[in-house]
Residue, then its C-alpha position, 0 to 999 in steps of 0.5 A: x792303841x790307834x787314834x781315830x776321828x769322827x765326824x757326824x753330819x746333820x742327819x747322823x745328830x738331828x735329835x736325841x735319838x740320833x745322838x745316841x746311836x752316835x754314843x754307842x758308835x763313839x764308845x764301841x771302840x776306844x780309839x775314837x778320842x776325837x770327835x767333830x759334830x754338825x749342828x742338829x739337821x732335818x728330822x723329818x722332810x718338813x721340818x728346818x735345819x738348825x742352821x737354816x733357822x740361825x739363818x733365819x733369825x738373824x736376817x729377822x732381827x737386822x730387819x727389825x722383825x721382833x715377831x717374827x724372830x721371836x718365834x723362830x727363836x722359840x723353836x731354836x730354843x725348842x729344839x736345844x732344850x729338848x734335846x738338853x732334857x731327853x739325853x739327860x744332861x746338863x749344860x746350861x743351855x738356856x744361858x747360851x742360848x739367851x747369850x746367843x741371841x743378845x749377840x745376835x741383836x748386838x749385830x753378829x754376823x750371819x757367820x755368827x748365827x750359822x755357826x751356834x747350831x754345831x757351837x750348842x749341839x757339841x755342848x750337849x754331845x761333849x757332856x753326854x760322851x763326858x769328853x772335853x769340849x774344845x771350840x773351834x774359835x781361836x783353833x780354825x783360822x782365817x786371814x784378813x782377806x778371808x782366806x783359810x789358813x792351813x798350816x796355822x790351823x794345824x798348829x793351834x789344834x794340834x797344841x790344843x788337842x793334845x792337852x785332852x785325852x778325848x774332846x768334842x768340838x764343833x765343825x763348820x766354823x774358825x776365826x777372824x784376825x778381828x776374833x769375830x767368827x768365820x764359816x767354811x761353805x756348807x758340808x764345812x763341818x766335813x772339813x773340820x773333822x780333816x783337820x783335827x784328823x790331820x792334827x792329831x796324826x789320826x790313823x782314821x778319819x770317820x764321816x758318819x752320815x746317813x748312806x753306807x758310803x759313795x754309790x756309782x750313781x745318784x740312787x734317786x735317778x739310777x736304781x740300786x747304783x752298785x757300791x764303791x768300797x774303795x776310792x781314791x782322794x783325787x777321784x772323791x774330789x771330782x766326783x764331790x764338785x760334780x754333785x756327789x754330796x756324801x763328802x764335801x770335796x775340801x774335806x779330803x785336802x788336810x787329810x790327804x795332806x798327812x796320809x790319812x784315809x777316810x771311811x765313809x760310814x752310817x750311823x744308821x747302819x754302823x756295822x757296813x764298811x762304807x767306802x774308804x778314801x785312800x791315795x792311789x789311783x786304781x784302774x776302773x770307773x767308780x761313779x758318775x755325777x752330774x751337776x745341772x745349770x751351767x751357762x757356756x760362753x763360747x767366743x771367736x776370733x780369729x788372730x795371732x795366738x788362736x783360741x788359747x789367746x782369748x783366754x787370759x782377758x776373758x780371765x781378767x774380765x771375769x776376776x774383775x766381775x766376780x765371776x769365776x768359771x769352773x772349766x775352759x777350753x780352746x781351739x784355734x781361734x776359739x774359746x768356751x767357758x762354763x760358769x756354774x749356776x746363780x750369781x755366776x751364770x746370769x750375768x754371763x753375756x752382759x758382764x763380758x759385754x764392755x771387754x769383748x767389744x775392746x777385744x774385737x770378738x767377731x762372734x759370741x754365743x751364751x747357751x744356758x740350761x747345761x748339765x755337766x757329767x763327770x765319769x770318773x775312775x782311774x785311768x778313763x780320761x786316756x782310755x778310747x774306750x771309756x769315751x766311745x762307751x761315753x758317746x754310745x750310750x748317749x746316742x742310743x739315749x737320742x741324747x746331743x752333747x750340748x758342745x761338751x766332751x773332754x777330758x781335764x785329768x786321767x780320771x775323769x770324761x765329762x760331757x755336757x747335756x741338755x738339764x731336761x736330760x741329766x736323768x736320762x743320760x745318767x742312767x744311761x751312762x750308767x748301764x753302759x758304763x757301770 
């Protein structure tokens, strides 16, 4: 018997309902010994997720808030121990929760706080399959400076795990040296449920989540974006940074690192194959997306060593102000940078202003309101054609490029549009392209 892990997102364990869908899924088939779970997401448009509310409470409670966090609290209580008495088991949840709460007054970080909601949902989850429950505390660790630790990780799990025949464990979160908790960024959970794939040697990595796999194009802007059955890692990676959410793009790392595939299911619709993410790349476009407020900050000067010269001290300046930009290009006397929305983008300009002075730039322009679009597929970043279909579709739209189009790899384009134009330029990109 093969070994498969699966991981369940929000959505897929929002309630009880949900979480017995995932039962049925977790029991069809024997070889699902490993599972790694979310905390409860949104059940309806109004309503909070669980991690939102942890959130919540604990920014409360540091501001003295005691009403307030009370009743936020209540509905944090509300949702566990309803779910405790619909699926019929029992944990003690009251207990934990009360535990949880007291750390939280005690001054636990928000780390803390966003990780209970996968800590107490896979309390109820582990119960109700009768599987093991293993915490990812003192399993997924962290260094002093913040930074994960891969193959520390892999060790602690995989002696762990091998102690049980079958577990549940909690995603999103691992440890400090200090031993007080750390969170991956959000869609964490994602990568979890790698790692243990990666540290049980899984011939499977499952992601269960509320879409039948990766989709050429966002369905809320193209109509009915035809499916993609299979991907490669490297692909899936770029379209994730790019916006495509279905998976978050640190997930494919540990399991690409060991050769494990990665299929992309619904728990709403179990029975349709979803997408499997494979090593490989296979010639073709498999999906566009586009992820919006970008700033772009173009310098010039001309001296010795052109546009490539200028980059290493605006790289410098930017290591020294927090600022990181996602892509850099260079001409012969010039430079563009694009830095991606919120903290990174506002500052541009004014952060860079004390070092471009020394640097003697004799001009310097921000632009501001950018959509950057991936086109990603096997082989389109070398192919004439795909960037002639690229800059077609846009001119037939009467869409300018906003300075942006280049290639970084062999399997992506990307091109830059105005925000008030993403949609438009997705759809027709897609019609061209797809």
């Amino acid at each position: 018997m093969g070994v498969i892990t699966a991981k369940f997102g929000g959505s897929s364990v929002a309630d009880a309902a949900q979480i017995r869908k995932t039962k049925g899924i977790v029991m069809s088939d024997p070889a699902r010994r490993y599972v790694v779970v979310s905390g409860p997401g949104k059940r309806s448009k109004q309503d909070e997720k669980i991690t939102d509310l942890f959130y919540k409470y604990q920014r409360l409670v540091i501001g003295s808030a005691e009403r307030n966090a009370a009743a936020v609290f209540s509905v944090i209580e509300q949702r566990f121990t309803g779910l405790e008495k619909e699926l019929g088991v029992c944990v003690d949840i009251e207990s934990a929760l009360a535990k949880v709460a007291a750390d939280l007054r005690a001054g636990a970080n928000a780390d803390y706080a966003a990780s209970r909601g996968e800590f107490l949902n896979a309390r109820i989850i582990a119960a109700l399959y009768g599987y093991d429950f293993v915490d990812a505390a003192g399993l997924v660790l962290f260094g002093a400076d913040g930074a994960f630790l891969a193959e520390e990780t892999n060790a602690a799990l995989a002696a762990e795990l091998a102690k049980h025949e079958r577990a549940v464990m909690p995603g999103f979160y691992g440890t400090m040296p200090d031993g007080s908790l750390k969170t991956f960024s959000r869609g964490g959970s994602d990568v979890t449920g790698a790692l243990v794939a990666r540290a049980v040697c899984a011939d499977v990595y499952e992601n269960w989540t509320d879409v039948s796999g990766f989709l050429m194009a966002d369905p809320r802007v193209v109509e009915n974006p035809r499916p993609v059955p299979v991907i490669s890692y490297r692909e899936q990676r770029e379209l994730s940074s790019m916006g495509a959410s279905v998976l978050h793009e640190d997930a494919v790392t540990p399991a690409r690192m060991a050769g494990i595939p990665i299929n992309i299911r619904n728990t709403n619709a179990p029975d349709d194959a979803g997408t499997m993410i494979t090593c490989g790349d296979a010639p073709g476009m498999r999906g566009i997306s586009g992820k919006k407020g970008y700033t772009a900050l173009r310098v010039y000067k001309n001296a010795a060593g052109g546009g490539a010269h200028l980059l290493a001290p605006i790289f410098a300046a930017a290591t020294r102000h927090g600022i990181t930009p996602d892509f850099a290009l260079s001409a012969v006397d010039a430079a563009t940078l694009y830095f991606a929305d919120g903290a990174d983008a506002v500052p541009v300009e004014a952060a860079f202003e004390e070092e471009l002075a020394e640097m003697n730039i004799e001009d310097v322009k921000t632009t501001g309101g950018i959509t950057l679009i991936a086109v990603v597929g096997g082989g389109v970043g070398s192919d004439p054609d795909v960037a002639a279909k690229v800059s077609g579709a846009l001119a037939e739209a009467g869409i300018t490029p906003c300075g942006a189009c280049f290639s970084v790899s062999e399997t992506n384009i990307i091109v830059g549009v105005a925000d008030q134009e993403y949609e438009t330029a997705l759809r027709a990109l897609y019609a061209k392209l797809a």
